[in-house]
TIMI-2910 file (N, C-alpha, C, CB; in pm, 1 decimal, decimal comma, always signed):
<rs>
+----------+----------+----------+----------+----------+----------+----------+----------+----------+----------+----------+----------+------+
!      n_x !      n_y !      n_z !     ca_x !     ca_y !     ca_z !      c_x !      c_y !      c_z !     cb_x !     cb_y !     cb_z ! resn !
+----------+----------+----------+----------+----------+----------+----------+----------+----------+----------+----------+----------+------+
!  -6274,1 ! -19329,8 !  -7387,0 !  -6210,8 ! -19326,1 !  -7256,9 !  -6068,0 ! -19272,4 !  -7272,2 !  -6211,1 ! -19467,0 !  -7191,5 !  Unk !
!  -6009,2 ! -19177,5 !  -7203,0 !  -5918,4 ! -19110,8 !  -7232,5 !  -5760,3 ! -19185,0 !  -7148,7 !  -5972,1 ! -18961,3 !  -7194,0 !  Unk !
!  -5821,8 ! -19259,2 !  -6987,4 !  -5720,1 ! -19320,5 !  -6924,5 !  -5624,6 ! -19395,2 !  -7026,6 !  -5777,7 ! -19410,4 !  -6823,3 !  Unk !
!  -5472,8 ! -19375,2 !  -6968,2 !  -5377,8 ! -19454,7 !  -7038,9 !  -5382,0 ! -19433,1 !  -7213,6 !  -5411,3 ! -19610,0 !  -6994,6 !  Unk !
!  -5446,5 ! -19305,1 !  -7262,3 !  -5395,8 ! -19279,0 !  -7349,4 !  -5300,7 ! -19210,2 !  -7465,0 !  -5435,9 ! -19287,2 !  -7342,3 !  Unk !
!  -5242,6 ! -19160,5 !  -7334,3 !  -5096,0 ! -19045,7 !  -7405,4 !  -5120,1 ! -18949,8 !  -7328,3 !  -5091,0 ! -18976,4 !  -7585,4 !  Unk !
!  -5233,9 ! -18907,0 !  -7326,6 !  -5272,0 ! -18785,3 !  -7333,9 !  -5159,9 ! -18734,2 !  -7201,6 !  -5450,2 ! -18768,4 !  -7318,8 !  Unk !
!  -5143,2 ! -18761,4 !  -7135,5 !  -5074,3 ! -18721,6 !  -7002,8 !  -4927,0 ! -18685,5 !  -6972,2 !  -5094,0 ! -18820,3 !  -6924,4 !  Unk !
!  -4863,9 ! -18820,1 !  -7031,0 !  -4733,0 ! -18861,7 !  -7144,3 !  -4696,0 ! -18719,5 !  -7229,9 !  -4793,2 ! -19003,0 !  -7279,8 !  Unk !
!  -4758,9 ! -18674,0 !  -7330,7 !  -4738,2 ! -18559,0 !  -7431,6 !  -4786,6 ! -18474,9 !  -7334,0 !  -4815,2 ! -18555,8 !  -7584,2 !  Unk !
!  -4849,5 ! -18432,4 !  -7255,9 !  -4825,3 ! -18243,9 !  -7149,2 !  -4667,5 ! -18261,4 !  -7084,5 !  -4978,9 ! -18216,4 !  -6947,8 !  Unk !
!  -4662,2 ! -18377,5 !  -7061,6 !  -4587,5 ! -18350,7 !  -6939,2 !  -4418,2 ! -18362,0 !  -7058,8 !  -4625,9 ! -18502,2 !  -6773,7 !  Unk !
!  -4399,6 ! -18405,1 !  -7154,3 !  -4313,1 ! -18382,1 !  -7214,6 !  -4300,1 ! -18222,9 !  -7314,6 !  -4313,4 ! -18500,8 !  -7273,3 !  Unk !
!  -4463,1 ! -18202,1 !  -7317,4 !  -4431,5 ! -18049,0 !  -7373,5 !  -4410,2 ! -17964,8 !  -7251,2 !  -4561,7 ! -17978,1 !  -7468,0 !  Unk !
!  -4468,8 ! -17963,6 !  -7133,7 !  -4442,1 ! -17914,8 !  -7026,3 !  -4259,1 ! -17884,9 !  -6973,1 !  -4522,4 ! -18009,5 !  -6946,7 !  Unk !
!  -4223,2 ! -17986,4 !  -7068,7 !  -4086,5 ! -18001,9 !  -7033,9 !  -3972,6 ! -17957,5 !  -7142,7 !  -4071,1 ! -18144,5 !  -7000,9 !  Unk !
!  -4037,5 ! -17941,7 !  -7236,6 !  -3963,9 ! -17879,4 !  -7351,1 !  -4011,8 ! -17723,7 !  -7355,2 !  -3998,6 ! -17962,0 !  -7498,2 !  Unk !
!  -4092,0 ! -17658,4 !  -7310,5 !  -4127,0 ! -17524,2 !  -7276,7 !  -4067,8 ! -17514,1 !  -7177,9 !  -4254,1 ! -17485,2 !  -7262,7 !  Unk !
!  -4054,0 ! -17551,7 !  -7047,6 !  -3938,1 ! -17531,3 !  -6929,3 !  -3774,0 ! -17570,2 !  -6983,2 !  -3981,3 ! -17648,3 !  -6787,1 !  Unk !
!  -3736,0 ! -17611,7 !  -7050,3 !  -3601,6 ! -17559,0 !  -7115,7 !  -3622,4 ! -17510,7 !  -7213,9 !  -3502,2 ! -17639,9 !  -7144,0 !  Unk !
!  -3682,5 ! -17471,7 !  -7267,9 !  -3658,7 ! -17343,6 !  -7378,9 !  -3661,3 ! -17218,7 !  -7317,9 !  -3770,0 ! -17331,6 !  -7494,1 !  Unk !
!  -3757,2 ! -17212,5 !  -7202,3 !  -3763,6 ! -17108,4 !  -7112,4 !  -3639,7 ! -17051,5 !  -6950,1 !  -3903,0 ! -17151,0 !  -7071,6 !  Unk !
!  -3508,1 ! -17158,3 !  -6998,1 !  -3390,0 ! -17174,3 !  -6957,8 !  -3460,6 ! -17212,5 !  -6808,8 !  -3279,7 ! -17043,7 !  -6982,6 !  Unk !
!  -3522,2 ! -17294,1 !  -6728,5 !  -3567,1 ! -17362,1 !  -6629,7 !  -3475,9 ! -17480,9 !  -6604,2 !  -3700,3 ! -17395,7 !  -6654,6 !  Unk !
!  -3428,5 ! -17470,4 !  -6461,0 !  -3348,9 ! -17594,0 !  -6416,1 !  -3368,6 ! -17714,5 !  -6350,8 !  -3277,5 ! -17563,7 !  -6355,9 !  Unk !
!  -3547,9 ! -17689,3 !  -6333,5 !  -3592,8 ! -17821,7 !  -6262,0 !  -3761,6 ! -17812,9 !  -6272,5 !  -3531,5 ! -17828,6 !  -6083,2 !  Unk !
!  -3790,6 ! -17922,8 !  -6268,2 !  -3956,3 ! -17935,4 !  -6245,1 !  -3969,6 ! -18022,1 !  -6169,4 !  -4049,4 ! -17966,9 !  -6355,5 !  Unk !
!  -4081,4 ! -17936,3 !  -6051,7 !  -4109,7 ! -18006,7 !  -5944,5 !  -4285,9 ! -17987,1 !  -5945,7 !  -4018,8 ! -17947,1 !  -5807,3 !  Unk !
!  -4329,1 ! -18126,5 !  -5858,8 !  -4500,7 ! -18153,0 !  -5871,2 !  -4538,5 ! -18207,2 !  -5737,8 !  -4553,1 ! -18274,8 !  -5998,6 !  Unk !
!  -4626,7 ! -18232,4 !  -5733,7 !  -4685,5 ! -18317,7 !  -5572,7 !  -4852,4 ! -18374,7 !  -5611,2 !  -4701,3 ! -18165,4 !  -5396,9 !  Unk !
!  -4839,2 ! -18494,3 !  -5611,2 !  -4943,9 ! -18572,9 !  -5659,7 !  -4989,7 ! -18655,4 !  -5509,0 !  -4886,3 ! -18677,8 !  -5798,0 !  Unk !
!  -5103,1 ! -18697,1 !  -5550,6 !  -5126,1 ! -18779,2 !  -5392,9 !  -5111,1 ! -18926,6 !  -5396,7 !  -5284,5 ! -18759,4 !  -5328,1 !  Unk !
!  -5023,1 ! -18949,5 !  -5274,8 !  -4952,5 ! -19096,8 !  -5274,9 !  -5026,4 ! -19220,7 !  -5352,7 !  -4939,1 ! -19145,6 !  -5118,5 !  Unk !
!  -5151,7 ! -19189,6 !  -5319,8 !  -5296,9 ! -19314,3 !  -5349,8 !  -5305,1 ! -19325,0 !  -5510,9 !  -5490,2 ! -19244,5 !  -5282,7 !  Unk !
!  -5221,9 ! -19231,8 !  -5588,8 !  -5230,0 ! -19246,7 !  -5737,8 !  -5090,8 ! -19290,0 !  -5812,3 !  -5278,6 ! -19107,3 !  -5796,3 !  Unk !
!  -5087,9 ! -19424,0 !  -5807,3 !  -4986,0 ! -19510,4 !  -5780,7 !  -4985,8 ! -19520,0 !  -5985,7 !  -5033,0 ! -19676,0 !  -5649,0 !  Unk !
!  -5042,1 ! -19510,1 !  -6041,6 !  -5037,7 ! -19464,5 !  -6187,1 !  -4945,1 ! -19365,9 !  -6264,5 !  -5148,2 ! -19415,4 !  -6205,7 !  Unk !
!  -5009,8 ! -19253,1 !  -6195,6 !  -4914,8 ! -19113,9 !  -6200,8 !  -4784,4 ! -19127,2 !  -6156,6 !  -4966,8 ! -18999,3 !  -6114,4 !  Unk !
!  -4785,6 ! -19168,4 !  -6043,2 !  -4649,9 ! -19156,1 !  -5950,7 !  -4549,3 ! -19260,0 !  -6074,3 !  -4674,3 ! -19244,8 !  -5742,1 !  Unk !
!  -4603,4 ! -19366,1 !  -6099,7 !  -4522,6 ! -19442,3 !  -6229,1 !  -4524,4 ! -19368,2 !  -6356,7 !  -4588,2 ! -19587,1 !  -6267,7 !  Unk !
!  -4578,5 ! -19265,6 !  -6367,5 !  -4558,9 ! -19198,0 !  -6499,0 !  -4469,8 ! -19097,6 !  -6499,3 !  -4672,7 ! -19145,8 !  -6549,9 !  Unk !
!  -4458,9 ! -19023,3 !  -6353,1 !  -4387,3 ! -18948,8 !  -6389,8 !  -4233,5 ! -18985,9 !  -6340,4 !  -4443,2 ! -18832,8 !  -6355,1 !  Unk !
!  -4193,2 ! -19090,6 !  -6256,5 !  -4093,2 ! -19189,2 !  -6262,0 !  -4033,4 ! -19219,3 !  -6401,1 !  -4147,8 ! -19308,2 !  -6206,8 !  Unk !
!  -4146,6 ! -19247,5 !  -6496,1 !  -4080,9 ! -19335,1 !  -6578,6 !  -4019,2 ! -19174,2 !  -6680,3 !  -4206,2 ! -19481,0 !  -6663,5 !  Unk !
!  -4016,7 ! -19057,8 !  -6654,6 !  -4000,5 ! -18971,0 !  -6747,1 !  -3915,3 ! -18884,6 !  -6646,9 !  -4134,6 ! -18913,1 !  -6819,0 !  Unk !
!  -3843,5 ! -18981,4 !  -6537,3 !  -3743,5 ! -18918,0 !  -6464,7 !  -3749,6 ! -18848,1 !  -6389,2 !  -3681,7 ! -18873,3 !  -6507,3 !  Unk !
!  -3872,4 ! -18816,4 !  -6295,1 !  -3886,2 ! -18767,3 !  -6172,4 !  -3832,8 ! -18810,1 !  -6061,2 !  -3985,4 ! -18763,3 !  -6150,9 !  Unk !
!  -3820,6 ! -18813,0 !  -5975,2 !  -3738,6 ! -18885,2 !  -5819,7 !  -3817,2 ! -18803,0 !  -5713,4 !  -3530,4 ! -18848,6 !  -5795,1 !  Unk !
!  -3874,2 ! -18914,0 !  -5626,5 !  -3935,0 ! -18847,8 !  -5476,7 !  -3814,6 ! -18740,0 !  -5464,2 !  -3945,5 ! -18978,0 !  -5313,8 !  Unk !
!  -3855,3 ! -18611,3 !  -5427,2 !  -3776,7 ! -18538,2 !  -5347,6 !  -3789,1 ! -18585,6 !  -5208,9 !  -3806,4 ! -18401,9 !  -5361,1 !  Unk !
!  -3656,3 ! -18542,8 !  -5070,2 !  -3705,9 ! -18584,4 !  -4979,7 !  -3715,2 ! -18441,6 !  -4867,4 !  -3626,6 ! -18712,7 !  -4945,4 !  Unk !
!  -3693,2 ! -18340,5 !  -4944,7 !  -3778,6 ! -18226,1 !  -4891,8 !  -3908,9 ! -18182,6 !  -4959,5 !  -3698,3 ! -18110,9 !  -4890,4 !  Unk !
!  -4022,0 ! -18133,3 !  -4914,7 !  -4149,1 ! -18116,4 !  -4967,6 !  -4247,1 ! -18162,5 !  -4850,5 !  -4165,6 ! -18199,0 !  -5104,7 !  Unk !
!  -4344,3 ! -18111,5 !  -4871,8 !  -4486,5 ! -18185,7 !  -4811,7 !  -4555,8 ! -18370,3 !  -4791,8 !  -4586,0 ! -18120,2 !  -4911,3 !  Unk !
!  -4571,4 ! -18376,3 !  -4723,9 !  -4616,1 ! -18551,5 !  -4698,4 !  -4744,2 ! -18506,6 !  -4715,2 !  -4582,7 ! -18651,8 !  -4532,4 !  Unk !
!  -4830,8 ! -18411,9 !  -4655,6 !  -4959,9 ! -18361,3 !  -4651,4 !  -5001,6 ! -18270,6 !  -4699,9 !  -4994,1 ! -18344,1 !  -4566,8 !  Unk !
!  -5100,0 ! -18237,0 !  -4778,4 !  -5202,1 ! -18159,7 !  -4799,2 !  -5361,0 ! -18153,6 !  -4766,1 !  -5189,9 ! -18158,1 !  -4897,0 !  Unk !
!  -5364,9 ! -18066,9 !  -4723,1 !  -5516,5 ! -18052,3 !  -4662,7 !  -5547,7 ! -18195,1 !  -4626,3 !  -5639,2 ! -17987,9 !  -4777,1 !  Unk !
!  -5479,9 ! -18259,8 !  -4574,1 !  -5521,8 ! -18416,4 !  -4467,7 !  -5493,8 ! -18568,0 !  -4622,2 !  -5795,8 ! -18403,1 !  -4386,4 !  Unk !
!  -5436,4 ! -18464,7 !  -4721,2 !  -5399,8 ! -18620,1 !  -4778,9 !  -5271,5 ! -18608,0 !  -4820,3 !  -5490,0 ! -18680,7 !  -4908,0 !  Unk !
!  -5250,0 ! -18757,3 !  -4807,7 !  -5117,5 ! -18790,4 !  -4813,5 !  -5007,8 ! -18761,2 !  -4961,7 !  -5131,2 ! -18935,7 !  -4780,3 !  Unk !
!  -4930,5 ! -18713,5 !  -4966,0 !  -4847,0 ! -18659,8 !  -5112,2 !  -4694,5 ! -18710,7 !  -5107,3 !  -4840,2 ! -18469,5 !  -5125,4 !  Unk !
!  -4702,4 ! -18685,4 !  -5277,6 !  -4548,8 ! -18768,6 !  -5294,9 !  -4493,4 ! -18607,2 !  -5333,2 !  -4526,3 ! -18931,9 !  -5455,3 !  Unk !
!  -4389,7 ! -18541,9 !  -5282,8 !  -4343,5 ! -18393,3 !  -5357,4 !  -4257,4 ! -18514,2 !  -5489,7 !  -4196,7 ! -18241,8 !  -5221,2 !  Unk !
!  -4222,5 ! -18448,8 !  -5596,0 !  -4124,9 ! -18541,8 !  -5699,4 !  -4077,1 ! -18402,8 !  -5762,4 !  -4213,2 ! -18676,7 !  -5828,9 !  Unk !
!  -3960,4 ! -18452,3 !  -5801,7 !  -3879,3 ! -18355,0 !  -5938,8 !  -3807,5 ! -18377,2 !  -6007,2 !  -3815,5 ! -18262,7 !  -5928,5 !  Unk !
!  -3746,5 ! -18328,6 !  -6093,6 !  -3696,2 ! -18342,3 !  -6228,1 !  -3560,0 ! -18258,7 !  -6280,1 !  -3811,0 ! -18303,8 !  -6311,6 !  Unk !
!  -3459,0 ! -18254,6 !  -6220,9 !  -3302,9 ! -18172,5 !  -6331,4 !  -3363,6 ! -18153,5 !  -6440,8 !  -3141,2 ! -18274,7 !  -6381,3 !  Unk !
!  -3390,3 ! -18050,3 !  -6464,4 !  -3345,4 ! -18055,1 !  -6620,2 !  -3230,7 ! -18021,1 !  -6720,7 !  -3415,7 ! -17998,4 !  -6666,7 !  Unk !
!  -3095,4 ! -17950,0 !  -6630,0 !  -2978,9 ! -17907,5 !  -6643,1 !  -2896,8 ! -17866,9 !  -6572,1 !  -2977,7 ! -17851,0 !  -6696,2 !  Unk !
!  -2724,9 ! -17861,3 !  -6565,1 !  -2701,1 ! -17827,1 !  -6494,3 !  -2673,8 ! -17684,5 !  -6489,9 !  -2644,3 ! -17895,5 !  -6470,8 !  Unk !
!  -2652,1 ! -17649,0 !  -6388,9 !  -2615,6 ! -17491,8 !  -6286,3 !  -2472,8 ! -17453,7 !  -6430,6 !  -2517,1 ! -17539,3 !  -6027,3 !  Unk !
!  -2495,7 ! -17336,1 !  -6511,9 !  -2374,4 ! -17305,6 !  -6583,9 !  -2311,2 ! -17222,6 !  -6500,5 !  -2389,3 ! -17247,6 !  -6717,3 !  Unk !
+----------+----------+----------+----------+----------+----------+----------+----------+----------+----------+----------+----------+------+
</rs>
C-alpha cells in the first residue's frame, strides 16, 4: 500500500528543488477541498491557501495553495 508513504513528500520536495534550480519564484497547485490529507501535506512543506484562485472546478470544490520560493532580486 503506497498511502502515507513518502512517496508524495519526496515529488513534491524534488518538484521543488528543480523549480529553484530552474530560478522559479513560486509554486502554485489546486487540490480539491475534500482531500483534507494533501491539503496537510502540502501545508506542512509551506504552502498557504492563496486567496486569489478558483473555489471551483468543473462543480468541485478547490483549495488554489502556493509556495515563495524566493525573493524578487
Amino acid at each position: 500500500m503506497l498511502f502515507r508513504s513518502g512517496i508524495a513528500r519526496a515529488l513534491l520536495i524534488e518538484v521543488e528543488t528543480r523549480a529553484r534550480e530552474r530560478g522559479c519564484l513560486r509554486l502554485e497547485l489546486i487540490t480539491a477541498r475534500f482531500l483534507n490529507a494533501a491539503i496537510r501535506l502540502y501545508e506542512s512543506l509551506g504552502f498557504r491557501e492563496d486567496l486569489i484562485g478558483p473555489r471551483e472546478l468543473f462543480g468541485t470544490p478547490v483549495v488554489p495553495l502556493s509556495k515563495v520560493l524566493s525573493s524578487f532580486r
